[in-house]
C-alpha positions as YAML, in Angstrom:
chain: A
units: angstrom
residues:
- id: 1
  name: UNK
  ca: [-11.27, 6.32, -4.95]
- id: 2
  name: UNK
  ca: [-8.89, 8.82, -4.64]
- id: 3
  name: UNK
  ca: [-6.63, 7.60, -7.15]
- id: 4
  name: UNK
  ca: [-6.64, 4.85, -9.75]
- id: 5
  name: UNK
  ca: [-3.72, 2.23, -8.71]
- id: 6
  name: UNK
  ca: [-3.13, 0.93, -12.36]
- id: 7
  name: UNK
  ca: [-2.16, -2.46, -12.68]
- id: 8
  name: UNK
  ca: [-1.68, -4.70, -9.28]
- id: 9
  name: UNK
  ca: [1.45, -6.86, -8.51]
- id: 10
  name: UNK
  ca: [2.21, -8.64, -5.51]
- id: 11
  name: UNK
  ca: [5.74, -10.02, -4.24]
- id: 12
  name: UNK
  ca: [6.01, -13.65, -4.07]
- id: 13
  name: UNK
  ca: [6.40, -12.88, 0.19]
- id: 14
  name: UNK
  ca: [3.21, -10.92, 0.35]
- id: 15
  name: UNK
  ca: [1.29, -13.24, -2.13]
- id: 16
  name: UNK
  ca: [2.57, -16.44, 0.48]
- id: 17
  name: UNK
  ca: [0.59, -13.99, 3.50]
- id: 18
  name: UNK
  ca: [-2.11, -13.66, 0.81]
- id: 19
  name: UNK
  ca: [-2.73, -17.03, 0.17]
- id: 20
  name: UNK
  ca: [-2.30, -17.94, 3.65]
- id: 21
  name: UNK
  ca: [-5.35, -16.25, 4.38]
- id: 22
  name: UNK
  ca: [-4.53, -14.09, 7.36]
- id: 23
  name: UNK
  ca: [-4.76, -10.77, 5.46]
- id: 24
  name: UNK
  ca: [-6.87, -9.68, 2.67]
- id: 25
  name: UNK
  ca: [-5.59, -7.96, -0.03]
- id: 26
  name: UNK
  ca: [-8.32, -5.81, -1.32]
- id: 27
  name: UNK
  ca: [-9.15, -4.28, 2.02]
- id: 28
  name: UNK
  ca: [-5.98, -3.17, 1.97]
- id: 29
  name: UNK
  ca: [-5.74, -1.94, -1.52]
- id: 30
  name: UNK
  ca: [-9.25, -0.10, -0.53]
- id: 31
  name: UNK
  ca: [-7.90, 1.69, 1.92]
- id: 32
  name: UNK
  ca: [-4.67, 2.64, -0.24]
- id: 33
  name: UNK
  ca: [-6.40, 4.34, -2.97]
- id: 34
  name: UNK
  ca: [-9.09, 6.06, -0.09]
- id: 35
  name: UNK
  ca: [-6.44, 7.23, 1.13]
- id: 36
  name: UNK
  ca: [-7.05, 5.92, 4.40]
- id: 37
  name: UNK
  ca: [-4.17, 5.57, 6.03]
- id: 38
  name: UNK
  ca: [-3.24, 2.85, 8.98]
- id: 39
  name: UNK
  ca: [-2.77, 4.54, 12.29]
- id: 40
  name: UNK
  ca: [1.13, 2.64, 12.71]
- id: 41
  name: UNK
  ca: [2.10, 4.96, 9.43]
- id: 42
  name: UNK
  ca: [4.93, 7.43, 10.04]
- id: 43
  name: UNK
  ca: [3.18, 10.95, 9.53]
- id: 44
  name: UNK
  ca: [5.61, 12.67, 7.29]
- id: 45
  name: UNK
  ca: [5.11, 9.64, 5.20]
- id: 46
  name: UNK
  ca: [1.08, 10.18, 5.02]
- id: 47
  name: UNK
  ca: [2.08, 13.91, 4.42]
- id: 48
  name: UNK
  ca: [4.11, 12.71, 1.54]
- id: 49
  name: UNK
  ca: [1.07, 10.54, -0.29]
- id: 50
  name: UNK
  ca: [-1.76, 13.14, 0.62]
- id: 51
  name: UNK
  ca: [1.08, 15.41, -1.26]
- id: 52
  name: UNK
  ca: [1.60, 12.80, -3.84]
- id: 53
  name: UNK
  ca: [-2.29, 12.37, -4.43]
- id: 54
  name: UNK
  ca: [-2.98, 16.66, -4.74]
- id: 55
  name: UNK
  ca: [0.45, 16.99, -6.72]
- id: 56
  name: UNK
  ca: [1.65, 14.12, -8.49]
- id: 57
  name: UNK
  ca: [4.08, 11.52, -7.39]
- id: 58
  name: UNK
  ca: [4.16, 7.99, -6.08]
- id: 59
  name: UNK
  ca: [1.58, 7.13, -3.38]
- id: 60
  name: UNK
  ca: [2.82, 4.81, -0.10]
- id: 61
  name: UNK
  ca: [1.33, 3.14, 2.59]
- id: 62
  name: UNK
  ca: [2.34, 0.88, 5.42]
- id: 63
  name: UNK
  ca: [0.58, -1.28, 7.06]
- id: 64
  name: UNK
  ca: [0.82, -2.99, 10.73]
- id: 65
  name: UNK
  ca: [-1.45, -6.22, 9.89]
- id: 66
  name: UNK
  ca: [-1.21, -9.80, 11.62]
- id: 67
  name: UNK
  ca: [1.85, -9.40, 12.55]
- id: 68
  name: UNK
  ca: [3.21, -8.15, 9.50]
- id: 69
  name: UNK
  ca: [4.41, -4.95, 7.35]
- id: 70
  name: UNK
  ca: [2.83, -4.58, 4.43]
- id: 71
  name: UNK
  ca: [4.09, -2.08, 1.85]
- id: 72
  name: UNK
  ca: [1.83, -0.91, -0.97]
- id: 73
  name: UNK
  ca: [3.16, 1.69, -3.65]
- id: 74
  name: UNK
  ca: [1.35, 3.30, -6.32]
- id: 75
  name: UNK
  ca: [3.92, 4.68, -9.30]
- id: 76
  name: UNK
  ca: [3.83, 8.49, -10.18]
- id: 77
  name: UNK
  ca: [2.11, 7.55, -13.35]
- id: 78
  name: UNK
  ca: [-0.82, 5.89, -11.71]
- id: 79
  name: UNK
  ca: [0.47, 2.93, -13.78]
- id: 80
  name: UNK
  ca: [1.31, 0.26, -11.40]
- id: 81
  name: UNK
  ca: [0.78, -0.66, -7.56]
- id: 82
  name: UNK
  ca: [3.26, -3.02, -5.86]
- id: 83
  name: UNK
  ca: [2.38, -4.66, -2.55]
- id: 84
  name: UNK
  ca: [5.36, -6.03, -0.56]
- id: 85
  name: UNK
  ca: [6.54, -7.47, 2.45]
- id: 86
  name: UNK
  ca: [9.94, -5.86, 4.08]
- id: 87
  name: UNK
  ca: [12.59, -8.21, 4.66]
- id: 88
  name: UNK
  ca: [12.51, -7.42, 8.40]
- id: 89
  name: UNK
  ca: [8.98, -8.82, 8.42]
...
């Protein structure tokens, strides 16, 4: 792990995808804090969490996955990490 991702919460839309089945959650989450990023993510957003990692500062990824965007963000503090659908999804 690169990071730790504190405390894990999951929007009702992306828990609904969860539950559904069609994505797991933790290989996602694994790949968030290896910092290993999906090949679909915008690169001056990985530049932005490799910079957040080194330097402090909230850590993003996006995710192409079944169909869907999945967000996950890890707070500055390492306190919390959120895992969310866009509405466009």
């Amino acid at each position: 792990m690169r990071f730790h991702p504190g405390t894990i919460l999951a929007s009702p839309d992306a828990q609904a995808i969860f539950e559904s089945g069609e994505i797991d959650p933790q290989e996602l989450l694994r790949h968030h804090v290896l910092g290993e990023w999906d090949e679909a993510m915008e690169e001056d957003l990985i530049e932005a969490s490799e910079k957040a990692i080194r330097d402090g500062g909230a850590v993003v990824s996006t995710w192409q996955v079944s169909g869907y965007t999945i967000w996950i963000r890890t707070d500055a503090g390492r306190e919390t990490t959120i895992i969310d659908v866009p509405l466009d999804s």
